[in-house]
C-alpha positions in Angstrom: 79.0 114.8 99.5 79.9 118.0 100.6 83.2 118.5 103.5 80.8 120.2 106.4 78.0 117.0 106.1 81.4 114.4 106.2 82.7 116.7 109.2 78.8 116.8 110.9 78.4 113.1 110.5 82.0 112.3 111.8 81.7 114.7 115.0 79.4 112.4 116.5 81.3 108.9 115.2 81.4 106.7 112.2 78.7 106.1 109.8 77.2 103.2 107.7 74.9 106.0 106.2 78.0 107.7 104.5 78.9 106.9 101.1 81.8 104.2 100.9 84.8 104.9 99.3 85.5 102.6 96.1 88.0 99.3 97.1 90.7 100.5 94.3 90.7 103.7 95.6 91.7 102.4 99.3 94.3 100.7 97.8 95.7 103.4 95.8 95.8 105.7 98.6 96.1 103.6 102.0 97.7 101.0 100.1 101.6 102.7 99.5 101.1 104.4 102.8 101.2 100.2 104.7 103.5 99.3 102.2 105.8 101.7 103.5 105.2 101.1 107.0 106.4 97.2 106.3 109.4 97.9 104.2 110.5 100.2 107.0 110.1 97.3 109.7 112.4 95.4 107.1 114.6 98.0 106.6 115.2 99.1 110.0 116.8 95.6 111.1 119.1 95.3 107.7 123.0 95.7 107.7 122.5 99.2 106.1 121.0 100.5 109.2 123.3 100.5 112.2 121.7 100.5 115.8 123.0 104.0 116.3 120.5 104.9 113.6 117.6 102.8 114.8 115.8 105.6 117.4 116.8 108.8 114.6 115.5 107.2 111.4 112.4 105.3 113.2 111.0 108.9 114.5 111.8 109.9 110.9 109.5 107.4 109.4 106.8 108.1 111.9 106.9 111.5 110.6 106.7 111.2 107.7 104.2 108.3 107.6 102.2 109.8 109.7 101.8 113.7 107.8 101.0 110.9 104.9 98.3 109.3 106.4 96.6 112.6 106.8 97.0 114.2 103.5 95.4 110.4 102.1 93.1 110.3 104.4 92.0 114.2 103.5 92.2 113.3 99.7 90.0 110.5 100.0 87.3 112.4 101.9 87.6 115.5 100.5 88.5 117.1 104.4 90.5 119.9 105.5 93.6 118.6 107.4 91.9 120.1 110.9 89.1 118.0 110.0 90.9 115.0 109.0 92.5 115.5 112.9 89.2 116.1 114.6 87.7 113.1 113.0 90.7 110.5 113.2 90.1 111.5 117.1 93.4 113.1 117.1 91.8 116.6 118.8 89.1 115.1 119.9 88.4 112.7 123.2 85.9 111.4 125.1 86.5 110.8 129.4 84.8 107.2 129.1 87.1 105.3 127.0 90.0 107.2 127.6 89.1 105.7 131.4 89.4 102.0 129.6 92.5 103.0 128.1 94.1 104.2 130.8 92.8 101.7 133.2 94.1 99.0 131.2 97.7 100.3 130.9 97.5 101.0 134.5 96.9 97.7 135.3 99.4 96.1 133.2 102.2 98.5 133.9 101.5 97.8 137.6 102.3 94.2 137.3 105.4 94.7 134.9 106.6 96.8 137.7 105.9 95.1 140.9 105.3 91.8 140.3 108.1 90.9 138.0 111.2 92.4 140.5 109.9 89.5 142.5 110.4 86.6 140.4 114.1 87.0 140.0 113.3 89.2 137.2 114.7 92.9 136.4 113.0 95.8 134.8 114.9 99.0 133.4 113.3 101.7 131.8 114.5 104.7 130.4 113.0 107.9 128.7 114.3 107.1 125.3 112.3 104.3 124.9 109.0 105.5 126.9 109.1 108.2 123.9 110.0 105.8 121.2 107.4 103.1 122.4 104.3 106.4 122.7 105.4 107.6 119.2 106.9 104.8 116.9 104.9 102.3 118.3 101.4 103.1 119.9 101.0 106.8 117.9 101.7 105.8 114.3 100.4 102.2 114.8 96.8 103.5 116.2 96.7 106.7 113.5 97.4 104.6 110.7 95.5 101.4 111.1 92.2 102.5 113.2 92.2 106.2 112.8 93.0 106.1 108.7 92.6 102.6 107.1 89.6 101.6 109.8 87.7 105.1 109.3 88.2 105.1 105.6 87.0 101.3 105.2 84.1 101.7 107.7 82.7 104.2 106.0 79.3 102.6 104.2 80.3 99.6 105.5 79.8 97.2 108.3 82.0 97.4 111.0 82.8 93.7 110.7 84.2 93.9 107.6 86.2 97.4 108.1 87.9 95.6 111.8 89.0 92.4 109.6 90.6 94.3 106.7 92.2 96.3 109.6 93.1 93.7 111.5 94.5 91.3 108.6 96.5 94.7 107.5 98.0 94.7 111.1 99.1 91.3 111.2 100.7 91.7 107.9 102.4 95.4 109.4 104.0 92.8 112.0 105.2 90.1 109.2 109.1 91.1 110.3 108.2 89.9 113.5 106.5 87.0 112.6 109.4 85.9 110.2 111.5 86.1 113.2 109.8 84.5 115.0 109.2 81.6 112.2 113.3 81.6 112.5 113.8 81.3 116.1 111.6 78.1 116.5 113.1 76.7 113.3 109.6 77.2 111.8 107.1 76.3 114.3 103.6 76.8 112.8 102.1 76.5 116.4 103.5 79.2 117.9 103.7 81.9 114.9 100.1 80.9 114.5 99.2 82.0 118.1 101.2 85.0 117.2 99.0 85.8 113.8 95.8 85.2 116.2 96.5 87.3 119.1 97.4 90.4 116.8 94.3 90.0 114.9 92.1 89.8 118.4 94.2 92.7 119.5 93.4 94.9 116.6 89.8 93.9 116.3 89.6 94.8 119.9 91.5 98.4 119.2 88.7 98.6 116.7 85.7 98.4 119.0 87.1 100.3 121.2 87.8 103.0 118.4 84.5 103.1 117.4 82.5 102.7 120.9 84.6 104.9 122.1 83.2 107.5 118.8 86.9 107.8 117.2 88.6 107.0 120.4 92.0 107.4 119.2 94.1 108.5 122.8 92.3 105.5 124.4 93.3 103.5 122.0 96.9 104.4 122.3 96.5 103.9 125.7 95.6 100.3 125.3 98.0 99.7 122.8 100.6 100.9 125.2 99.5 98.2 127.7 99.6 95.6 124.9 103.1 96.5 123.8 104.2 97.0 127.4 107.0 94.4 127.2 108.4 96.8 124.5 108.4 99.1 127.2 110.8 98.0 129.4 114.4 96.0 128.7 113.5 92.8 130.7 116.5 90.7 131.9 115.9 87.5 134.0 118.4 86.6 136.9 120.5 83.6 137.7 120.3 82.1 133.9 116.2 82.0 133.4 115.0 82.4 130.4 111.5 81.5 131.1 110.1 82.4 134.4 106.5 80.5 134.8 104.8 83.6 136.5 106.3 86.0 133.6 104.9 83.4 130.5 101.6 83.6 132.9 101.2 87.3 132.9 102.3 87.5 129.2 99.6 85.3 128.6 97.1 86.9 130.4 98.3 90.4 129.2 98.1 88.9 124.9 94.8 87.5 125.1 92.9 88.3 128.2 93.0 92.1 127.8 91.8 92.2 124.6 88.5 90.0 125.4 88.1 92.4 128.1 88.2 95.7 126.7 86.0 94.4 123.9 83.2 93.5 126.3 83.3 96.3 128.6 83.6 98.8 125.4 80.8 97.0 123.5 78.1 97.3 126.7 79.8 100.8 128.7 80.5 103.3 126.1 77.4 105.2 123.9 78.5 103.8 120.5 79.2 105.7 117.4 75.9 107.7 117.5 72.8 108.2 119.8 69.5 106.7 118.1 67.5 108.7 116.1 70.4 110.9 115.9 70.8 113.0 112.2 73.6 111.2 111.3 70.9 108.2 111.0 68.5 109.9 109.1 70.7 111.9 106.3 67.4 112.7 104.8 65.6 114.3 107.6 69.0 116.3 108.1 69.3 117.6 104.4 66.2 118.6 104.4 66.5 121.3 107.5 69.7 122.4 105.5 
């Protein structure tokens, strides 16, 4: 398949009609690039990385596993690296799901920041960790998993299959966590199960919205910002709470409700990942005017 048809067919979404790329190759090349990703999240909270070094060496990564995801994802589809951009949806956006996006973080910022004061509950936030939280977090998070190892997966496949291999490879991307979380409840299958649930529903909803959205990769961040917003802010409660009943509520709401949400109003609002009877549906019809 030649580099213009891939970039043709991707302008307007993802494809089923495309060739898939072989399983073993996806491993080879997405593979090392995940593997690095979780060895870093390791890594990071070792004794051989002070907390000075934390912010410096977690930008660092993101650099470099980012400029890696795009020369993998350019080797495996035989793009340019402005076309690997364009059709990750790094340069490219569409208004309607970057509305979702930013409607959803809207929402959930709002209530972080004027609900919580209320319930004996303090909120800082600080530059440092908006940028660290857009970059390290939602940025590499959303390029890696839906704009590289979704893209490359739902090629030639269905999009089932492509949004549970992505979402399994998130939940393993957040194993650190769930190990710690394994250890604070002295091995509570209950709650690290909820845990391993609610990150799968997240990314499967990321997913849709990715590809309703055709490659919606800023809305996506967006809603990954809204879903990581208690990374967002250094939460402290007052007077000795630990656990503040309208707090667990919204964190609740804000870990499993969002996600159903966006996932409805993506699947029956936005267009889709190509208008019927488009080329890109009919590869034959489109060769043949070449």
């Amino acid at each position: 398949m030649r580099n213009d048809e891939v970039m043709r067919m991707t302008k307007r979404g993802l494809s089923r009609r495309l060739q898939p790329i072989p399983i073993k190759r996806l491993i080879v090349g997405v593979g090392p690039i995940i593997g690095v990703d979780i060895l870093w999240a390791f890594l990071r909270h070792s004794p051989l990385v002070s907390a000075e070094m934390h912010v410096g060496l977690d930008f660092l990564a993101t650099f470099l596993l980012v400029g890696g995801a795009i020369w993998v994802a350019g080797r495996l589809t035989g793009e340019t690296v402005p076309r690997v951009l364009h059709s990750t949806g790094v340069s490219n956006s569409h208004l309607a799901p970057l509305l979702i996006g930013a409607t959803a973080c809207a929402l959930f910022l709002s209530v972080y920041i004027w609900v919580l004061p209320f319930r004996g509950v303090s909120i800082e936030l600080s530059f440092l960790r908006v940028a660290w939280v857009l970059t390290v977090v939602c940025f590499r998070g959303e390029l890696v998993y839906r704009g590289v190892l979704f893209r490359l997966v739902r090629q030639g496949r269905s999009f089932s299959f492509a949004g549970t291999v992505t979402g399994v490879g998130f939940v393993i991307a957040h194993i650190d966590t769930l190990l710690k979380d394994w250890e604070l409840h002295s091995g509570g299958m209950l709650g690290t199960s909820v845990m391993i649930v609610t990150w799968f529903v997240w990314s499967f909803a990321l997913c849709v919205l990715y590809e309703r959205g055709r490659c919606a990769l800023w809305s996506c961040i967006l809603l990954h910002l809204a879903l990581g917003s208690d990374l967002l802010f250094d939460i402290q409660f007052h007077q000795g709470k630990s656990l503040d009943p309208v707090y667990m509520s919204v964190a609740s709401a804000h870990k499993l409700l969002l996600p159903l949400l966006v996932m409805a109003v993506s699947w029956w609002i936005l267009p889709g990942r190509q208008k019927k009877g488009a080329d890109a549906h009919q590869p034959g019809r489109a060769e043949g005017r070449r």
